[in-house]
Residue frames relative to the residue before (quaternion, step in Angstrom):
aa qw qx qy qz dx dy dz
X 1.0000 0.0000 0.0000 0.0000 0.00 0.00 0.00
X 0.3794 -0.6971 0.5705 0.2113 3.61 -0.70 1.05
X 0.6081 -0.6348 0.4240 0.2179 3.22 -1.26 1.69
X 0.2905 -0.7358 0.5609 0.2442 4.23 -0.24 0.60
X 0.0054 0.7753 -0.6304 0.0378 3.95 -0.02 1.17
X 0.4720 0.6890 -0.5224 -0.1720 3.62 -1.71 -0.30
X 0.7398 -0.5259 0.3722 0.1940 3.17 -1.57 0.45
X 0.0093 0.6712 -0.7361 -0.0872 4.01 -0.16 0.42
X 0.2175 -0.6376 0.7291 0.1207 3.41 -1.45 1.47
X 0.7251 0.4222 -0.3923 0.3769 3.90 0.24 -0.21
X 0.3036 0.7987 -0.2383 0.4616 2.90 1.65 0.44
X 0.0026 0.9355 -0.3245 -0.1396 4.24 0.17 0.61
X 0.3244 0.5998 -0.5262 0.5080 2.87 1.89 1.44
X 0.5246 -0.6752 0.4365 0.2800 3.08 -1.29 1.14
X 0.6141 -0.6637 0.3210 0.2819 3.09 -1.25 1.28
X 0.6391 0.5281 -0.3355 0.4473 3.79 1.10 -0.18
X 0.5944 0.5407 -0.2836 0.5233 3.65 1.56 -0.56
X 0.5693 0.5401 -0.2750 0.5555 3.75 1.24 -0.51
X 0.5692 0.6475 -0.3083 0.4020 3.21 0.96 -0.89
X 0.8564 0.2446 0.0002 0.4547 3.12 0.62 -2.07
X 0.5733 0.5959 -0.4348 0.3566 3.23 0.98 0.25
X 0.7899 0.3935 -0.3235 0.3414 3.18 1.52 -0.64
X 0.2511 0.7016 -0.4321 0.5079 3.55 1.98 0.77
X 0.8243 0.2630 -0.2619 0.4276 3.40 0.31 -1.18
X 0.6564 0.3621 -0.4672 0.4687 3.78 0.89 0.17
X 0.6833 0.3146 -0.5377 0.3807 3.29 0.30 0.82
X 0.3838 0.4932 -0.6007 0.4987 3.82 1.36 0.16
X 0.6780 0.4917 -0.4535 0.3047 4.24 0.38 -0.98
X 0.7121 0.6091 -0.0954 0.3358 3.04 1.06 -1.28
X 0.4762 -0.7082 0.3149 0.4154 3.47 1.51 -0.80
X 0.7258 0.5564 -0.3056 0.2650 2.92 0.91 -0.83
X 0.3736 0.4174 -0.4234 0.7120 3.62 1.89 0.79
X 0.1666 0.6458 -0.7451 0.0050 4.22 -0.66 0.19
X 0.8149 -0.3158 0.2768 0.3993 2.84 -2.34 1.43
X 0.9304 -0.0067 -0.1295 0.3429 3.49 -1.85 0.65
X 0.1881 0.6358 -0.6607 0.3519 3.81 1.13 0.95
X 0.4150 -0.6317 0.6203 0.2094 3.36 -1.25 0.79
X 0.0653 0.7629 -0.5599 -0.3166 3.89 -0.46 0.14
X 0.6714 -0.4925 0.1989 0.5169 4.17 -1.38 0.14
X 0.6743 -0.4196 0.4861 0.3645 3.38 -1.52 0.30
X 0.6581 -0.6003 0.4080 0.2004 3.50 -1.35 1.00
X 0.3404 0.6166 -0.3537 0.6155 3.49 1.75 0.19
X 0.7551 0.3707 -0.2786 0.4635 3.13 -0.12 -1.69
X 0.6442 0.5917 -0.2998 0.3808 3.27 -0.10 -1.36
X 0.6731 0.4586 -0.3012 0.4958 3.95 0.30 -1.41
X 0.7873 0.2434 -0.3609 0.4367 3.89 0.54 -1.20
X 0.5536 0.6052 -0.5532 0.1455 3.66 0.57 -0.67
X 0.7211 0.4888 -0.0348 0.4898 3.11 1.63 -1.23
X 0.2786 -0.8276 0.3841 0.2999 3.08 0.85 -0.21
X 0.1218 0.7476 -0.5301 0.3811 3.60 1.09 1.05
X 0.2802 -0.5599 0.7324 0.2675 3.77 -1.69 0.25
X 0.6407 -0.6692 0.3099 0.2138 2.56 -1.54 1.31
X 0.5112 0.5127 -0.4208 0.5466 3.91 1.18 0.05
X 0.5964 0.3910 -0.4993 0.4921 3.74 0.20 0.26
X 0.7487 0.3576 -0.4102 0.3786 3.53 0.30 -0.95
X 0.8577 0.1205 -0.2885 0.4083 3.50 0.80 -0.60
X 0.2245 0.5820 -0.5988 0.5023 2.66 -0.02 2.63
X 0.7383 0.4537 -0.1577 0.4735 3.00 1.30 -0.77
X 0.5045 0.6208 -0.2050 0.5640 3.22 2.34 -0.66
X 0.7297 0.2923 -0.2126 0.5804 4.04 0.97 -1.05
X 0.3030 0.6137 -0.5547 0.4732 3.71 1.15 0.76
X 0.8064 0.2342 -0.0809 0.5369 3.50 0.06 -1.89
X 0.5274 0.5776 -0.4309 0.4500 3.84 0.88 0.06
X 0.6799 0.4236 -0.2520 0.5429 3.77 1.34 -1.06
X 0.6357 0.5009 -0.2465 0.5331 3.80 1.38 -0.17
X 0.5667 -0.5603 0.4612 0.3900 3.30 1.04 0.42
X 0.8544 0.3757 -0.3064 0.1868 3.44 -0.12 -0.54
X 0.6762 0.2971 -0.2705 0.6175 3.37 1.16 0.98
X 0.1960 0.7723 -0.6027 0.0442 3.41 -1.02 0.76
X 0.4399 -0.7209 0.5255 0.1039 3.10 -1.42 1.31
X 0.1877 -0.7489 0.6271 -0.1037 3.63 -0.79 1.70
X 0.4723 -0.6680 0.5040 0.2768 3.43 -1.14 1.35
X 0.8363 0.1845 -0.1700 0.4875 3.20 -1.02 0.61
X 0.6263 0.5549 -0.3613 0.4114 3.01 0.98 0.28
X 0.3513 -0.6318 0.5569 0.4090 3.44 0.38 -1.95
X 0.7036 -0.4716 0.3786 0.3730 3.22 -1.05 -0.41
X 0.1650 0.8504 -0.4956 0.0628 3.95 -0.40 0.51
X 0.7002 -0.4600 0.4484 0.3116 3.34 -1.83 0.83
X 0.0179 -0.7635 0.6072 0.2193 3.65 -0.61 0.79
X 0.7335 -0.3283 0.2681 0.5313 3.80 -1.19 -0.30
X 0.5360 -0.6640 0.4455 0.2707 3.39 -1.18 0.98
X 0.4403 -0.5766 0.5158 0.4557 3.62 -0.83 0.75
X 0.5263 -0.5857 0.6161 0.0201 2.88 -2.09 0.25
X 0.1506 0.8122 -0.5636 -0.0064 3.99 0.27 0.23
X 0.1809 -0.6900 0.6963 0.0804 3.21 -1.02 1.40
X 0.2450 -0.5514 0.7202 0.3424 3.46 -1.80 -0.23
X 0.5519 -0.5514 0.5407 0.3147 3.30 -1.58 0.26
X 0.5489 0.5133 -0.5526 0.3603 3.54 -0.82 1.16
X 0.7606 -0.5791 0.2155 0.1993 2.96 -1.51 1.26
X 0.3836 0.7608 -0.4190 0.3137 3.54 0.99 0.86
X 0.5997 -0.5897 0.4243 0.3355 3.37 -1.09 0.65
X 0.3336 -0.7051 0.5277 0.3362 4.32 -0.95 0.60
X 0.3188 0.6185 -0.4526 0.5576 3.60 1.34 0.22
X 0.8253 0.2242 -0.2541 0.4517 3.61 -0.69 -1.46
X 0.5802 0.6336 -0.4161 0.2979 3.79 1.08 -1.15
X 0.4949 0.6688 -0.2819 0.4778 3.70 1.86 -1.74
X 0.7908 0.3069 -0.2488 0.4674 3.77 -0.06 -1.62
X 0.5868 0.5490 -0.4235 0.4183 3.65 0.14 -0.56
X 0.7601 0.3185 -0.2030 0.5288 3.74 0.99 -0.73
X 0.3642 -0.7638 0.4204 0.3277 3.60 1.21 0.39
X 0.3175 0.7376 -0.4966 0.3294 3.61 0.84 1.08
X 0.5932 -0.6306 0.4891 0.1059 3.73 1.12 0.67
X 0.2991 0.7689 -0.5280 0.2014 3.52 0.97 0.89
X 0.1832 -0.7794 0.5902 0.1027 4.08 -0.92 1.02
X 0.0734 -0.7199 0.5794 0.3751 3.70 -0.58 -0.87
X 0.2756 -0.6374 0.6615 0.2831 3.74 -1.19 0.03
X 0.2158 -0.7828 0.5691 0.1296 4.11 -0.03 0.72
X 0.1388 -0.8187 0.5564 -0.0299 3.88 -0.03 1.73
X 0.8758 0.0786 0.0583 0.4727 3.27 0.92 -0.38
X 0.1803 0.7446 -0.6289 0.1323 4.10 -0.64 0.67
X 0.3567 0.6889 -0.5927 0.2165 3.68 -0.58 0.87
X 0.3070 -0.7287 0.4863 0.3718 3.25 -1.15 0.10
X 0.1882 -0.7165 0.6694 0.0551 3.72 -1.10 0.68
X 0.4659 -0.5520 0.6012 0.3416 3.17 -1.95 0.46
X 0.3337 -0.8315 0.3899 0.2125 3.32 -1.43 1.18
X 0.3691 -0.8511 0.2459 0.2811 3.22 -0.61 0.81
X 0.7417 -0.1976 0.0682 0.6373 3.99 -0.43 -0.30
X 0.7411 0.4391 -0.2733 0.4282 3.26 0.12 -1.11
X 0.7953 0.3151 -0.2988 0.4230 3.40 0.31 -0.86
X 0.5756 0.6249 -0.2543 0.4621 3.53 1.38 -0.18
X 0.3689 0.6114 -0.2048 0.6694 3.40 1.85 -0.43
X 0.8956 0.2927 -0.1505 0.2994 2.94 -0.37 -0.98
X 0.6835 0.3727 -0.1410 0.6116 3.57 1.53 -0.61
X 0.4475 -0.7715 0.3336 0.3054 3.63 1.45 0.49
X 0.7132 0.5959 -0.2900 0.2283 3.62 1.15 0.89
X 0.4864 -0.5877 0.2607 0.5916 3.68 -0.01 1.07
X 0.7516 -0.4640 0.4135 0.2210 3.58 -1.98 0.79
X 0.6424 0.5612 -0.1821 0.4891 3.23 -0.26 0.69
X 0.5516 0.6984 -0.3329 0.3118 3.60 1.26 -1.66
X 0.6548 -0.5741 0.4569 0.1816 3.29 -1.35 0.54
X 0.3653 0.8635 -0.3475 0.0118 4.43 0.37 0.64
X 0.4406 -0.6858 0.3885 0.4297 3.01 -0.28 0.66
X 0.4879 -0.7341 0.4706 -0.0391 4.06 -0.63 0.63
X 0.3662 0.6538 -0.5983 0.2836 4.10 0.38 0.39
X 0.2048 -0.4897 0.8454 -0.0591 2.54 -2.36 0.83
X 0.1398 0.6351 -0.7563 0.0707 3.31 -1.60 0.98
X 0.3014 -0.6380 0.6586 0.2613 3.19 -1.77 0.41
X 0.3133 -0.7659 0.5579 0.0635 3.70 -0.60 1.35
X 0.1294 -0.8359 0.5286 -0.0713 3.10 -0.82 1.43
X 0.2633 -0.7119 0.6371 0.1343 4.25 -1.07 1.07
X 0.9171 -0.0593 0.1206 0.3754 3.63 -0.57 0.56
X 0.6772 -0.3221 0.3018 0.5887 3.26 1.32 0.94
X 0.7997 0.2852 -0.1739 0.4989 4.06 0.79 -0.50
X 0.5186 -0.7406 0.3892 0.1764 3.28 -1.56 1.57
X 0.0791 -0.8800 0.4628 0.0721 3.05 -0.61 1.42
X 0.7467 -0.0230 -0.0519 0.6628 3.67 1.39 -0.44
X 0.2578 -0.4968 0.7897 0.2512 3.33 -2.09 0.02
X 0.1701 -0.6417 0.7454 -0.0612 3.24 -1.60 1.58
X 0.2313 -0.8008 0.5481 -0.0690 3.31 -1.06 1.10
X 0.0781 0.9364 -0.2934 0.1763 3.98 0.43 0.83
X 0.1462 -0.7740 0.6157 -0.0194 3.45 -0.33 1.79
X 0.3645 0.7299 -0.5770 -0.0382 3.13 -1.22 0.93
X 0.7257 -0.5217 0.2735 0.3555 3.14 -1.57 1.42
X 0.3875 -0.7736 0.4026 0.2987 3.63 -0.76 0.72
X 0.6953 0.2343 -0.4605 0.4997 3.55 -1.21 1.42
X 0.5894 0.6121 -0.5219 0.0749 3.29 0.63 0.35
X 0.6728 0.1012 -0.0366 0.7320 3.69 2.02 -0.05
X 0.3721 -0.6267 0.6716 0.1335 3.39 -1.68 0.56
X 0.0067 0.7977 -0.5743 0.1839 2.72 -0.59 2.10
X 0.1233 0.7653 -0.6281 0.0683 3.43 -0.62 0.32
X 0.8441 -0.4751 0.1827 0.1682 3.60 -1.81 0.74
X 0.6027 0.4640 -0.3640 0.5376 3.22 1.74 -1.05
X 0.7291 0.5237 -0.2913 0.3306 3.36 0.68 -1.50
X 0.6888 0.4133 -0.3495 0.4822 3.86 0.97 -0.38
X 0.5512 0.5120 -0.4582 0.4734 3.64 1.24 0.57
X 0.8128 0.2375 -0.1884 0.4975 3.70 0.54 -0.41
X 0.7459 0.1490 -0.2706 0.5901 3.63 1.21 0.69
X 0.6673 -0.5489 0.4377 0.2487 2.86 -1.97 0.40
X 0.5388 -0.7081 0.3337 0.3114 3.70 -0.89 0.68
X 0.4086 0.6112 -0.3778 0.5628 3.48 2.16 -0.07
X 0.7575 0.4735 -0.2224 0.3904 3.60 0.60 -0.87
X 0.5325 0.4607 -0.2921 0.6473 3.63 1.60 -0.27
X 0.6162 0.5365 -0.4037 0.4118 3.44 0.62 -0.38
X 0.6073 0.5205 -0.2157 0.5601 3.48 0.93 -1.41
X 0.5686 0.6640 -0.2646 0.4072 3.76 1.08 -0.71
X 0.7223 0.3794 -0.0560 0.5756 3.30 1.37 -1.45
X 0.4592 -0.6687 0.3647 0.4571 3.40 1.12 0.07
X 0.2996 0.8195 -0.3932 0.2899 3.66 0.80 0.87
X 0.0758 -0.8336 0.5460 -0.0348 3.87 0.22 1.15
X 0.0330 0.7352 -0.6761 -0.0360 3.67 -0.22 0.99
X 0.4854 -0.7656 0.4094 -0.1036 2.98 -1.99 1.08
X 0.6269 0.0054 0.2844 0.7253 3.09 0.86 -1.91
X 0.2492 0.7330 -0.6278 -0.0802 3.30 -1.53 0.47
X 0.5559 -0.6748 0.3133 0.3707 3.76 -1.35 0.12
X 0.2553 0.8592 -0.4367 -0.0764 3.20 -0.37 -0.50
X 0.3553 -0.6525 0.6685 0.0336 2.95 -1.94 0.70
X 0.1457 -0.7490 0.6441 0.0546 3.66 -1.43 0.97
X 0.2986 0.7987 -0.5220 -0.0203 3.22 -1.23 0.25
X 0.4180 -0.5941 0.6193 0.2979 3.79 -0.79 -0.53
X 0.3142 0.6464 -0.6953 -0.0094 2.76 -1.76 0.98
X 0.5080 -0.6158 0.3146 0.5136 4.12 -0.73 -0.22
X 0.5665 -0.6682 0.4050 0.2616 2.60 -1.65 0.70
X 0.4486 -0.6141 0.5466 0.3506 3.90 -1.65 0.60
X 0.7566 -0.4590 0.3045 0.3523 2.92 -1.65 0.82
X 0.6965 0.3724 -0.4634 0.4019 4.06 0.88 -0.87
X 0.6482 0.5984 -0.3801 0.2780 3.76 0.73 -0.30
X 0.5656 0.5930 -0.2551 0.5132 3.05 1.47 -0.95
X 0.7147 0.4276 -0.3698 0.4119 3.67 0.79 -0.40
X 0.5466 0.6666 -0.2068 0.4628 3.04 1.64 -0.72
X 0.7533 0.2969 -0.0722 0.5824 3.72 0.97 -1.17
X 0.5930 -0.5986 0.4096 0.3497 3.78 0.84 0.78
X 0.6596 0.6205 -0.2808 0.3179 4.17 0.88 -0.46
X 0.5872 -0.5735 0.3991 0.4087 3.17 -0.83 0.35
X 0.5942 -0.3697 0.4881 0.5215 4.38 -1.63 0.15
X 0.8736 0.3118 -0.0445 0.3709 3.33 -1.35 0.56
X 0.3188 0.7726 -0.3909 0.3856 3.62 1.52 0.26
X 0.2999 -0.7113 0.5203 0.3652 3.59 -0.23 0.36
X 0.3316 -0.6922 0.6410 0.0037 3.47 -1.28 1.08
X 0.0818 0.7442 -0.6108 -0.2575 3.74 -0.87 0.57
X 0.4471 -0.8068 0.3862 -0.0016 3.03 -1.12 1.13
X 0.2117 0.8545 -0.4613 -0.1106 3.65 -0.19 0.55
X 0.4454 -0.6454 0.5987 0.1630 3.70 -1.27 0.61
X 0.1240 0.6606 -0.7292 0.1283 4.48 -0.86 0.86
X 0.0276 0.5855 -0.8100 -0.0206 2.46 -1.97 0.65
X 0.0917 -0.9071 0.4095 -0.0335 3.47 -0.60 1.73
X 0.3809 -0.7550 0.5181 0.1283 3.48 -0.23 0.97
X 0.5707 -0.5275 0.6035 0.1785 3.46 -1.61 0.96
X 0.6266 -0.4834 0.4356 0.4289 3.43 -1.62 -0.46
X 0.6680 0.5473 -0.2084 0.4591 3.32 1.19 -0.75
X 0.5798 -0.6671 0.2420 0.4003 3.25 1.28 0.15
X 0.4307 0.7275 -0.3901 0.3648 3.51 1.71 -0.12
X 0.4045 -0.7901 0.3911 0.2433 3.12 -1.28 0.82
X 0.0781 -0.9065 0.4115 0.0525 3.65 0.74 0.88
X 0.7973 -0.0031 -0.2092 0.5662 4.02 0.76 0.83
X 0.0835 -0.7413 0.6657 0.0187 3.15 -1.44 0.43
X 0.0903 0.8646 -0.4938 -0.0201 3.53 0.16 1.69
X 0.1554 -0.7171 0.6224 0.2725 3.65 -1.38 -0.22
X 0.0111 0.8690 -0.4937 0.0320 3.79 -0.33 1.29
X 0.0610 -0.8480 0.5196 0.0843 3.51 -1.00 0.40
X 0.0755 -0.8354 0.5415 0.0567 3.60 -0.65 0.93
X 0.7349 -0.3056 0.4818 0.3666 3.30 -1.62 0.35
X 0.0732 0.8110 -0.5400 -0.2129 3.18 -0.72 0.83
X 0.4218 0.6310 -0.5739 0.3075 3.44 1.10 0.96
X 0.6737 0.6236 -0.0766 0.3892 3.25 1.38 -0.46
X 0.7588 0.2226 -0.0461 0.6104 3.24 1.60 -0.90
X 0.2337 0.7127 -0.6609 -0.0259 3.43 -1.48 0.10
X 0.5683 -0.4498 0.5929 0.3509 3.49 -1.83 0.00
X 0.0049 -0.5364 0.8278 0.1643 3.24 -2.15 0.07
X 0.0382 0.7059 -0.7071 0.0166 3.39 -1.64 0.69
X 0.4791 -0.6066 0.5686 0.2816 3.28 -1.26 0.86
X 0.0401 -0.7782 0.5932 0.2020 3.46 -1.27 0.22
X 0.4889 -0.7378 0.4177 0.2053 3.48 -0.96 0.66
X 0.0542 -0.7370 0.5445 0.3968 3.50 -0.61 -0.54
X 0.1327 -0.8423 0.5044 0.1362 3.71 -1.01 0.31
């Protein structure tokens, strides 16, 4: 079904901002979904009757928002919708279903390993300690949004491969009788290596945001220590700021 677009000229929004706003409320809306092709800047200019430098203005608008990119041989297309987390101690699983975004995992890795300084540091346990180790590539609607990376001290939960594919690792916790509380953390951004980039659909060198937790039980125990990266066309934080 062809998207239903038009243009009010008496109208004292610019005619390229009309344009793209109504592209990107149907990329919000769905009714554009990840890899819809939309028409070629031709089309677009006669359906409407627009020159062809407004429309693609209104294209490198949502193209500079992430939410369109333009592939040789391809055309233009709907990438994966961003994601906005808030900052609080919640699982990106439950954070995914709660937003009806269709979150899977692909489970790359579960073993146990000896931890080393850093990760042994960070989970309060002498070098060396016994942890159990996973890696998954988190997925929104069939599309890769992060790689999650996860130390945890051994006995604190029964985890295994099926059960970290169809739930969240907050929700196995709660499973094991695990109550988490407080945790640190750290954000940031860097680019991505060549195995991630194959892994997250992006190009070598893609910026990645990037976040670092260590999450504590009620008892004060330190029961995970994760390192995650996410698409940063795709993802971001909100936080409230205060004044004081």
């Amino acid at each position: 079904m062809q998207l239903e677009l038009s243009i009010d000229r008496s109208s004292r929004v610019p005619l390229y901002f009309q344009l793209a706003q109504q592209l990107e409320d149907a990329i919000r809306d769905g009714r554009l979904r990840p890899g819809d092709r939309i028409d070629t800047e031709t089309e677009l200019a006669q359906r409407l009757s627009l020159g062809r430098p407004t429309v693609r203005q209104a294209v490198q608008e949502l193209v500079s928002k992430g939410l369109l990119v333009r592939r040789r041989g391809v055309g233009t297309q709907v990438v994966a919708a961003q994601f906005s987390r808030p900052i609080e101690l919640t699982s990106l699983f439950d954070d995914l279903a709660a937003a009806d975004h269709r979150p899977t995992s692909q489970v790359l890795g579960l073993r146990s390993v000896d931890a080393d300084a850093g990760v042994a540091l960070a989970l309060s346990l002498p070098a060396g300690s016994t942890v159990t180790y996973l890696e998954r590539l988190r997925l929104q609607s069939d599309e890769p949004l992060a790689i999650m990376r996860n130390w945890i001290p051994a006995g604190v939960a029964d985890l295994d491969a099926d059960s970290l594919a169809s739930n969240g690792l907050y929700e196995l916790f709660r499973r094991s009788g695990v109550h988490l509380r407080i945790a640190d953390q750290r954000i940031g951004a860097r680019a991505a290596t060549r195995p991630e980039a194959r892994l997250l659909g992006v190009k070598f060198g893609s910026p990645l945001l990037t976040m670092e937790r260590t999450a504590f039980d009620d008892a004060g125990r330190a029961v995970e220590y994760a390192q995650h990266c996410y698409r940063a066309d795709s993802y971001f934080f909100d936080t409230t700021l205060v004044c004081r």
